[in-house]
N, C-alpha and C positions, 0 to 999 in steps of 0.2 A: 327410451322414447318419451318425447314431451305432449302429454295428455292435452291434443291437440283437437283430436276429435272426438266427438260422444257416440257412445254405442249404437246409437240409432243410426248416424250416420255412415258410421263404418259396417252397418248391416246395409245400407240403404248401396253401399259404395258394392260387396260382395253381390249385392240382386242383380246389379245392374252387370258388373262384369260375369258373373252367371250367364245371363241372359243374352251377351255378346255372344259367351263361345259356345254357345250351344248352336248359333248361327254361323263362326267364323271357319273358315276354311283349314286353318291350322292356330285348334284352339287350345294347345298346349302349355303355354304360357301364362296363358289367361286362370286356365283352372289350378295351375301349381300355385299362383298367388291367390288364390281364394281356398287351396286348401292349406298353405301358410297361416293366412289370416285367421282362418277359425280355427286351427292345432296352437294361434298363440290368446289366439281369444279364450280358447278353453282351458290354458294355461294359466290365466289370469284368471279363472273363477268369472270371466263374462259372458260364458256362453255355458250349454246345459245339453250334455247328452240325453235324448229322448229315447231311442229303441231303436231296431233295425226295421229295414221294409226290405223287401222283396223289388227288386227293381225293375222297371219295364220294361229293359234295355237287356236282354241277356246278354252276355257275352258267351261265344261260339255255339250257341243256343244252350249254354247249361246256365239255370236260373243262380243268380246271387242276391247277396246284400247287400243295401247299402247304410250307413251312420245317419241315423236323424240328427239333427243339432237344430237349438233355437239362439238365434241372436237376437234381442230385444223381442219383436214381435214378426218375426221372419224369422223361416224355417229351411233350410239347407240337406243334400246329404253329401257326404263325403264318402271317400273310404273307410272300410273299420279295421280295428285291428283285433289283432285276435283275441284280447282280452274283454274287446268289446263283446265280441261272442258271448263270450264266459260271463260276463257280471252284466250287460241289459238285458232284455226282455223281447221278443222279437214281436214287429206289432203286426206281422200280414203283410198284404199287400198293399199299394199308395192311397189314399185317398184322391179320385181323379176329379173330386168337385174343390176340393178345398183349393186356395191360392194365397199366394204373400199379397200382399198389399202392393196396389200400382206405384210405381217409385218412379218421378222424370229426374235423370242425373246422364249427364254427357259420360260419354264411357271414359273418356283422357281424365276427366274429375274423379271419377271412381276411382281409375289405376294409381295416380296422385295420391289419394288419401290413401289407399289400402300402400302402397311403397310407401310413404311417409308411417305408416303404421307397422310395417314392418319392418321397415328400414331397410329396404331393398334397392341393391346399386348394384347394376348395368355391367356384365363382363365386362373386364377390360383386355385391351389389346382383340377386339374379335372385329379382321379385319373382312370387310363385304365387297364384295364386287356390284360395282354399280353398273345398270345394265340401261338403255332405253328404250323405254318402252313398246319401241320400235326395234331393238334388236332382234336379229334372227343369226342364228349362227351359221360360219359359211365352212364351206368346203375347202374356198381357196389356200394353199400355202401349206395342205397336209399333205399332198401327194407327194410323192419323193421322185426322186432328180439327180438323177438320170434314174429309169424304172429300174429293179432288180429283177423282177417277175419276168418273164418269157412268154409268151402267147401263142 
């Protein structure tokens, strides 16, 4: 990859699509590529595992953890692995005063820089059905003809 963006920026790009899908209806997508970006960020020695938290989010109400990371001067978690277990330090639970730093960045510019950053390209061949907006699916043309059923 050609050293296109600066750390700041590719933190600044991660906040912001963060902060998309914590809001988007199906935010899948969103968070696989910010947890790409920082598993390559930390591969490069640009980013810094801190400790685990306690997350506020249980999942099926049994408490877990989640990965601190700092990129530049923003703070992330991801998932851990179990090594993380083993070699961090677990820090409690979140601090709910602290915040990243306000970041204004169009979420399309985000995605752009973090895909340019990780070099990420678009299944191919995934063909969609396109629907309008106004579609509603009908009944017509599934009944069958002449009936077989008996009444």
């Amino acid at each position: 990859m050609k050293e296109k963006h600066n750390i700041t920026e590719i933190a600044k790009a991660i906040y912001t699509i963060n902060r998309h899908a914590k809001a988007a209806p199906e935010p899948q997508h969103l968070y696989m590529i910010k947890k790409q970006a920082i598993e390559q960020l930390l591969k490069e020695k640009k980013a810094e595992k801190l400790g685990l938290h306690f997350s506020n989010n249980p999942k099926y109400s049994n408490q877990h953890s989640t990965l601190l990371v700092k990129v530049a001067n923003y703070y992330f978690h991801v998932p851990p692995t179990k090594e993380d277990f083993k070699n961090l330090t677990h820090l409690g639970s979140l601090d709910n005063d602290f915040r990243n730093p306000r970041t204004k960045m169009s979420l399309s510019y985000a995605k752009k820089v973090i895909y340019q950053y990780i070099n990420w390209q678009p299944p191919k061949n995934v063909k969609r059905k396109k629907f309008s907006s106004y579609y509603t699916p009908s009944s017509l043309g599934k009944m069958e003809w002449p009936p077989t059923k008996k009444f």
